[in-house]
N, C-alpha and C positions, 0 to 999 in steps of 0.2 A: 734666394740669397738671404741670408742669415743679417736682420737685424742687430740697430743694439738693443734693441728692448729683448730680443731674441737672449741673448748672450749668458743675463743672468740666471735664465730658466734652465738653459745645457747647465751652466757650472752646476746648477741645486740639482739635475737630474747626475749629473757626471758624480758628484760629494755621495750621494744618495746610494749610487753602484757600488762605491767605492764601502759603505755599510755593509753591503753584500756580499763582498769579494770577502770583506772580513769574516763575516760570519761564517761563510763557506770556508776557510783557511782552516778556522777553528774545530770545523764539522770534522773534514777531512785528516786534521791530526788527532783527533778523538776517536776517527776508524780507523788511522792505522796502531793507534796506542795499543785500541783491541785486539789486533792481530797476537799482538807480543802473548807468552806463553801466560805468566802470570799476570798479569794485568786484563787478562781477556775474561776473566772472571764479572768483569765488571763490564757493563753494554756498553757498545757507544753512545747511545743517548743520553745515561748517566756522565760519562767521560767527557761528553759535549757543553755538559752545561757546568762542569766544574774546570773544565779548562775555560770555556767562553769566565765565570766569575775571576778565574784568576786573570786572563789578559784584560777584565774590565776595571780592575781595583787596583793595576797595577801600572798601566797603560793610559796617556793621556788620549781618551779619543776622542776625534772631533766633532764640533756639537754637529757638523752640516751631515758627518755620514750618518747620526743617529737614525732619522727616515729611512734611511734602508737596514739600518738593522729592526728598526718597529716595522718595517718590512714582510721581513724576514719572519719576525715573532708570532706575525698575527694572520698575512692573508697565504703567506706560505704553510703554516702550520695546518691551518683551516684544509688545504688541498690534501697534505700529508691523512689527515685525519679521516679523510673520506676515503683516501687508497688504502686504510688499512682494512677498513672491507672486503679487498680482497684476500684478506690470509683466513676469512671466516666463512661457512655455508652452515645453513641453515639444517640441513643433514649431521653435522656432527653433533648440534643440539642433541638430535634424537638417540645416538648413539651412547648417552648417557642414560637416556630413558626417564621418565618422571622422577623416577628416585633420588634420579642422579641432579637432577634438575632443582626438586625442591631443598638439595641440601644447597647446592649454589645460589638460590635464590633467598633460599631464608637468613644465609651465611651473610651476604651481601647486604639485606636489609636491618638485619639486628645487627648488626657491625656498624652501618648508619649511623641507625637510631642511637646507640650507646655512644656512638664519636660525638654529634651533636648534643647530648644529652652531657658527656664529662666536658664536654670543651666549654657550655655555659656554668658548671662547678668549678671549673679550672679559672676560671673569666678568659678565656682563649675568643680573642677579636672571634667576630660571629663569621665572615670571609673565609679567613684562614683557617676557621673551624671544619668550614665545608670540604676545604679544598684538602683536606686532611680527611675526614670523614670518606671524600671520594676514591683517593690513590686507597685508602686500605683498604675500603670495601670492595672494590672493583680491579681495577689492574695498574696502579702506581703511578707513574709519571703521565703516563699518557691522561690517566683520567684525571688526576691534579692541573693538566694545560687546557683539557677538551670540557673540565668543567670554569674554569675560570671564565668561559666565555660567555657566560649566564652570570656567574657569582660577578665579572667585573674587578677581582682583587687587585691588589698590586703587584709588580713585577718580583718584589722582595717576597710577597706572599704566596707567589708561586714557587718563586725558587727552593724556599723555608719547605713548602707540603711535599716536594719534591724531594729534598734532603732528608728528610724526616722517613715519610714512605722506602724510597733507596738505604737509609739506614738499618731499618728492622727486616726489611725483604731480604736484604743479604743475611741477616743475622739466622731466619728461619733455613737460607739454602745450605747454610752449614749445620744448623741444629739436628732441620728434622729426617734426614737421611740415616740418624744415630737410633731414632723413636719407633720405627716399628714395630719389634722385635718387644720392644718394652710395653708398648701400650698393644699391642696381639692386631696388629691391623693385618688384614690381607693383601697382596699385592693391591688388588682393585679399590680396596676402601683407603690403603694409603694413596694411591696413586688421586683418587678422589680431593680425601684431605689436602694433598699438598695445591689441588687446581684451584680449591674454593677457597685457600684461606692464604697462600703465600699471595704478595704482589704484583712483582714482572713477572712476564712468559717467562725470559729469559730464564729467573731464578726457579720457577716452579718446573720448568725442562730439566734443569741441572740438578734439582734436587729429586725428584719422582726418578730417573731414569738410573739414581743409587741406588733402586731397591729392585731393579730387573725392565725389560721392554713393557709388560701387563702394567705395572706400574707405571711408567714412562707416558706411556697411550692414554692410559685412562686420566692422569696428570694433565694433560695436552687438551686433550678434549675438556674437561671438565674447564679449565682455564678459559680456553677460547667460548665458552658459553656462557662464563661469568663476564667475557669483555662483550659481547653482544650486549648485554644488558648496562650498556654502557647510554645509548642511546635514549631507552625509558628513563634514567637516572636523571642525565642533564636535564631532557624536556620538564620533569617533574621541579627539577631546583630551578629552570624558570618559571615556571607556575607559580610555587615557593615564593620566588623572591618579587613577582608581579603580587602577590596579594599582600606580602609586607609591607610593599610600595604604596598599595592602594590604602593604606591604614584603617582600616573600617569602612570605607565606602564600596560602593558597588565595583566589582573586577570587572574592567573591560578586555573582553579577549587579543584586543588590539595592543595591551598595555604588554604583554604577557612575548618575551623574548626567542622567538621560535632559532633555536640554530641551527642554520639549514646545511650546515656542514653534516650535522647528525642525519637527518636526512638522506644526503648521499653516501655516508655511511655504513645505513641502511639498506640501500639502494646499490651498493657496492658487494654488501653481502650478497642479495639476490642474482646480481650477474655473477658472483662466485659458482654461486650454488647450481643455475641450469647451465654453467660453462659456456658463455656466449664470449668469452675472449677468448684468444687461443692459448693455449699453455707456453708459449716462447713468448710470444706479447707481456702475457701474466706476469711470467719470470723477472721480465725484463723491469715492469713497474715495481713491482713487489723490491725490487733489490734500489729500484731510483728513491723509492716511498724514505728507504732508511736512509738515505743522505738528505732527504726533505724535511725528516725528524730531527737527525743530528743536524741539521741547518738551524732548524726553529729551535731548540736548545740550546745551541750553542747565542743565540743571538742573543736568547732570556738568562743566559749568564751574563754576556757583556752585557745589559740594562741592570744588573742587580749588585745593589750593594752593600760590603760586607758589615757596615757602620749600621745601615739599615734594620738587617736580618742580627744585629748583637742588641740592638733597643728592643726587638718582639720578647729574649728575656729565653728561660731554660724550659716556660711553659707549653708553648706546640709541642718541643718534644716530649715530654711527659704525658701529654695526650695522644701523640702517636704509639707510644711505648701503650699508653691503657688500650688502644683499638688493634694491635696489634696482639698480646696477651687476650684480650677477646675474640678477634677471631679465630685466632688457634685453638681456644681451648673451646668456642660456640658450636665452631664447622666441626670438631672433633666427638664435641656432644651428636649431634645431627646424623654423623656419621655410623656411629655406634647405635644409632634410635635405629637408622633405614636400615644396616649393610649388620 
């Protein structure tokens, strides 16, 4: 039998679902937005969190559903994170080969180093810097939410690295399908360039597979290698920010943010790779994974606001614009050194 002391705890859990119903609503007319012929250009993950911004800046929501939309943003996301291990094995690393490897790894790290590096010239808050530095050296949205969970930023500061990243990534899937032909790349070296230096899958699929399948493939691959390195990244920015924390004193390993979502991540690659799910199971997560994504963006839209992300000022983006102009033209150098 249901107390009264009972009573108010159902209302906070029932207001709570009711975040979540929202958020899902938002997820789900973000994938079908995708469907649509022109519009589908853009992922649902992106569409998820600029639809969640607009119904949150527009829309009075209630404080009680808030809980379940920070829900939604933080331990759902966390799951999503882990499942997308399964779109990666450790075997397509190798089908790039060393070569192909060291230009995605070095693309990746001098693309860092120079974000964090302009972003303290720019004075770009030191947060926002990362989380900027992360989506463009690595794979864009995804790596702007999976590294926040180490950096700690704000909801505005996620949204900001995210709009920033989604702004230039599309700008590259229209650019460099024009650039082959002009800069003398081979199917396999563009296809390369486009994995190690654009930011979503999505856009470096749609732009490699202009220039024929060999390019397409090797686009893909190249891509999905740079997001493996996703995992060493974050653990590193919590090291990072454990030793800044400890200001000179001795690092306790204890202090130091392990996220064990990366971990499963990891761990998710590897049942990729020896096939221990069955491929209809597989299917079946892999297609849930993306409504757990657009779930958790859409939720980091409605927390984000647009008063917020107009004081951070025209500087992030001008620092996205520089790490993106770097990677283009770094992984292009790299490309032309190896191939």
């Amino acid at each position: 039998m249901e107390t009264t002391l009972d009573r108010p705890h159902r209302r906070m859990r029932d207001s709570a679902l009711w975040g979540m119903v929202l958020a899902a609503a938002v997820a789900l007319a973000a994938i079908g937005l995708h469907a649509l012929p022109r519009v589908g250009i853009f992922s649902a993950l992106i569409l998820s969190i600029v639809l969640g911004m607009a119904v949150g800046n527009t829309v009075a929501i209630p404080e009680a559903w808030r809980p379940g939309i920070q829900f939604s943003l933080k331990r759902v996301l966390r799951l999503a994170i882990i499942l997308l291990g399964l779109q990666l094995s450790f075997t397509q690393v190798g089908q790039i080969g060393v070569r192909g490897m060291a230009v995605v790894a070095g693309s990746l790290l001098g693309t860092f180093l120079f974000t964090v590096w302009l972003g303290a010239r720019l004075g770009v808050e030191r947060k926002l810097t990362q989380l900027i530095a992360a989506g463009s050296s690595i794979c864009g949205a995804s790596a702007v939410i999976a590294a926040n969970v180490v950096t700690r930023g704000r909801d505005e500061d996620v949204a900001y690295g995210v709009a920033v990243v989604t702004v230039f990534g599309s700008v590259s899937m229209f650019v460099y399908p024009l650039l082959p032909r002009l800069l003398h790349l081979t199917p396999m070296a563009f296809g390369l360039w486009t994995g190690a230096s654009i930011h979503e899958v999505a856009q470096v699929i749609a732009a490699a597979f202009q220039d024929g399948a060999v390019s397409g493939q090797f686009g893909t691959i190249s891509k999905l290698a740079r997001v493996m390195l996703l995992a060493p990244m974050v653990l590193a920015l919590g090291v990072i920010d454990a030793r800044r924390n400890a200001a000179g004193a001795k690092l306790n390993p204890r202090s130091i943010p392990i996220p064990w979502f990366v971990l499963g991540f990891v761990a998710m690659i590897g049942v990729n790779t020896w096939n221990i799910i069955p491929m209809e199971i597989k299917t079946t997560l892999i297609a849930a994974n993306q409504f757990l994504l657009a779930l958790s963006l859409a939720a980091m839209g409605l927390e984000t606001s647009f008063a917020k992300l107009k004081r951070a000022g025209a500087r992030p983006m001008l620092l996205g614009a520089g790490a993106w102009l770097f990677i283009s033209a770094f992984s292009y150098l790299l490309v032309r050194l190896f191939y």
